[in-house]
N, C-alpha and C positions, 0 to 999 in steps of 0.2 A: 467536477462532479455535477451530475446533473439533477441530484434529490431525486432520483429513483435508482432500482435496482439495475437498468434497462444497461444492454450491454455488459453485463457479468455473468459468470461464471458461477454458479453456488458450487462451491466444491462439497461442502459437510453444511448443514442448516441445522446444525443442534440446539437442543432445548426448545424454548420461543421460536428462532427461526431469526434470521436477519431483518430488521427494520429500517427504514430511513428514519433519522432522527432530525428535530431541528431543538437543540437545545443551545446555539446561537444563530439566531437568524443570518448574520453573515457568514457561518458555515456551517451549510447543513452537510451532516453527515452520517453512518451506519451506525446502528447500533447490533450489536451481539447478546449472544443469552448465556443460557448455562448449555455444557456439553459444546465442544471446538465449533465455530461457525468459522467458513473459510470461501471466501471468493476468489475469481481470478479474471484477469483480461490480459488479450497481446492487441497490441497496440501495431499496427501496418506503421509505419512512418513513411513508405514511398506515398501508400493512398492519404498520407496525409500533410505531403506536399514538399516533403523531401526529397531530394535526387540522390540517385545512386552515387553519384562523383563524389557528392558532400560528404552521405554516407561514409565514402571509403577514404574519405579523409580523418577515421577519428575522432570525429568530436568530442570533447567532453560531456558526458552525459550525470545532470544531477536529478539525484533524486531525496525524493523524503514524506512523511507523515508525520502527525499526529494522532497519538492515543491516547484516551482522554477517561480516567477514572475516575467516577464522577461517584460514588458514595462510599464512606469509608468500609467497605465488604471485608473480609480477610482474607481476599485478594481475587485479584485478575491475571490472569496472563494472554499477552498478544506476540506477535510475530508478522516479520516482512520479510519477503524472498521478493527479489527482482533480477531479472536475466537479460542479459543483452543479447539477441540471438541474428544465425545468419538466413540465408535464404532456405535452406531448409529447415529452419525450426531449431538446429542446432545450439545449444548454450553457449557462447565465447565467453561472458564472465557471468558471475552469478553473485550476489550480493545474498548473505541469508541470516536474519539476525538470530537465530533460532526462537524459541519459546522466552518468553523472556516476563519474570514476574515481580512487578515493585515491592516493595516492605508491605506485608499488611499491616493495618491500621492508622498506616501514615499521614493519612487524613481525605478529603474528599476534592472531587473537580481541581484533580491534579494532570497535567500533560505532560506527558512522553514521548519528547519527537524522537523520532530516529530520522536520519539524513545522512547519506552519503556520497560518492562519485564516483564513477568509471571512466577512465581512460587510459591508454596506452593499451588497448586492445584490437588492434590491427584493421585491416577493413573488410569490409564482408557485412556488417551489421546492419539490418533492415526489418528487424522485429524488437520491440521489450516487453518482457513477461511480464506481468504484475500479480501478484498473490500477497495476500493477508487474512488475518483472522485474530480471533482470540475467543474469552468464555470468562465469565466468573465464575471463580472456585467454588464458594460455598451453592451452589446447584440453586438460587431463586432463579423461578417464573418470572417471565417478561425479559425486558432488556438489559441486564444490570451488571454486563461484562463493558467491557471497554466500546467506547465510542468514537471510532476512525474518521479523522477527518482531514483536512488541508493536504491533501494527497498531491504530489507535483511530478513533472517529468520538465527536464528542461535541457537541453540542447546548447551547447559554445555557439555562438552564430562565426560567420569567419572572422569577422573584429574580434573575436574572445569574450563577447555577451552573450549571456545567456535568452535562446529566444523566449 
């Protein structure tokens, strides 16, 4: 993450509208408002220095975030979709956590990682979609939906490390 918007996607900018947050200076990241905010990016991996062979080897592909509800509201909800796609845009797997809303009242500057992995999805792969979003429920002004942060993509190297 680069602490700006640059390079996404707004899909929905409801309520407020999306912000760059820094409520840890070691990871800045989005905040959301009221009514669904929802961004997206695809990621090239050939233009970002992967080869096709490796590609078509499979990799293990990890992913994951953090959502981070940060006052005790009576509630939030966020969501992740991520895709692993082939040279024409196509979907081969799709990862979708749906809508997903913690207990309200549970308390505050609580996180939600979601994390997952793809593999065994054949070769062809040379795009991953990335989409997220959320909102707080009770409809306040300003930022006060969830705040996305520690966002990752990671890749098996041929040793079986992740790059």
């Amino acid at each position: 993450q680069t602490g700006t918007m640059s390079g996404w996607n707004i899909i929905l900018n409801g309520g407020s509208g999306w912000a760059v947050v820094n409520f840890d200076a070691a990871a800045p990241g989005f905040g959301t408002s009221f009514s669904m905010g929802s961004k997206s990016q695809e990621v090239d991996l050939l233009a970002n220095g992967f080869t096709a062979s490796y590609l078509d080897s499979a990799p293990a592909v990890y992913f994951g975030e953090k959502f981070l509800k940060r006052f005790d509201v009576t509630g939030i909800t966020y969501y992740l979709r991520v895709e692993l796609r082939n040279a024409s845009h196509t979907a081969m797997q799709t990862y979708n956590s749906g809508n997903l809303n913690p207990v309200p009242g549970s308390g505050s500057n609580l996180v939600y990682p979601l994390t997952s992995t793809f593999s065994g999805y054949g070769s062809g792969l040379r795009y991953i979609y990335w989409e997220d979003g959320g909102d707080d429920v009770p409809n306040w002004a300003g930022q006060f939906g969830p705040y996305l942060h520690g966002a990752y993509l990671r890749l098996t190297s041929s040793c079986g490390l992740p790059y």
